[in-house]
C-alpha positions, 0 to 999 in steps of 0.5 A: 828224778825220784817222786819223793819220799815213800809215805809213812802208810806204804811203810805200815804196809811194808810191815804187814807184807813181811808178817803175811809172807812169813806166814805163808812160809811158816805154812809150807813148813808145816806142809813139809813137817818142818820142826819149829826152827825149820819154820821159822827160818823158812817164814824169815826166808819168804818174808826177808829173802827177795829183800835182802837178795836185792840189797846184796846186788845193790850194796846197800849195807846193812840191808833192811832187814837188819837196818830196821829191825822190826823186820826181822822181829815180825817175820820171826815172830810171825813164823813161830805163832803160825807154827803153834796155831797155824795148822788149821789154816789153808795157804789156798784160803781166800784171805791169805790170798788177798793178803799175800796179793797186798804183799806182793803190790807193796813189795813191788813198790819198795822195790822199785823205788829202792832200785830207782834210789840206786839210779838204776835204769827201766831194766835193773827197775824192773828185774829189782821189783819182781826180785823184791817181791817173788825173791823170797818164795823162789828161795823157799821154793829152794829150801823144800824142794819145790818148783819155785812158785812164780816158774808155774802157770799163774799170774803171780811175778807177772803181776809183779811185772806189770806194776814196775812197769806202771812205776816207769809208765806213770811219771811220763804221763805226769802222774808222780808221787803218791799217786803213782805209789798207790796206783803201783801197789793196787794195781798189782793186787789187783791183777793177781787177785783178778787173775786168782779168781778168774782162774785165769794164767798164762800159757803152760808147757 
């Protein structure tokens, strides 16, 4: 049984989670000395990829991205500011990291509740979450030829991980609704963040 309706604040989030994504993909562009049309699409990718991968697997059409629109409008636009005016900017920066941890609690979330909605069972919850919210970078990752970031030593699709496993522990336990959506999302930012700055990771080979 679902636990009700997203609420309207999860969404905003959602929104957020899509302009910061874009804005660590615009970023790599840069790094790689992408042209303006590289960065944008690259910041779209990172921003809407993990989605729209998720919702091809589900046949949910049209996918979200292109449902609601603003999506696609935010990461776009997202990606071409960064591309003027984010040259100073670090991807290591503090707040860029604790925005993307943000993203990616929400990201889990939606994921996880969009594969429920699909009547999924505790794997295809699981594989659908982590794809939602890590999706995006493993395609960046593609697209410039690089190591996909969640394949490396830090805590970052484990995060992931641990909170749609939260989203199945937590109904057993009685706790459902917003409760549990607000308990997903802050408890995967606050394992990647804990993990970030503890320097903390899993073992490497």
């Amino acid at each position: 049984m679902l636990p009700g309706p997203l609420p309207a604040s999860i969404h905003l989030l959602d929104l957020f989670g899509t302009a910061v994504f874009a804005l660590t993909g615009a970023l790599r562009a840069i790094t790689h000395r992408l042209d303006l049309m590289g960065a944008v699409v690259l910041g779209v990718v990172t921003a809407l990829g993990g989605g729209m991968v998720r919702d091809a697997l589900l046949g949910r059409h049209p996918p979200a991205a292109f449902a609601d629109q603003a999506y696609l409008i935010i990461a776009a636009v997202t990606a071409f500011l960064t591309f003027f005016w984010g040259r100073r900017l670090n991807e290591q920066e503090g707040w860029i990291i604790a925005f993307d941890a943000l993203g990616l609690g929400v990201f889990t979330l939606v994921g996880a509740y969009v594969a429920d909605q699909s009547g999924l069972g505790a794997v295809g919850i699981l594989f659908i979450a982590m794809l939602t919210a890590t999706g995006g970078g493993v395609l960046r990752a593609v697209l410039v030829t690089e190591v996909p970031f969640i394949l490396r030593k830090e805590i970052y699709a484990s995060a992931s991980f641990l909170g749609a496993a939260l989203y199945l522990l937590l109904p057993q336990l009685g706790i459902d609704g917003q409760p549990m959506f607000w308990a997903v999302v802050i408890v995967t930012t606050g394992v990647r963040l804990g993990s970030w700055r503890l320097g903390l990771h899993l073992p490497q080979s």
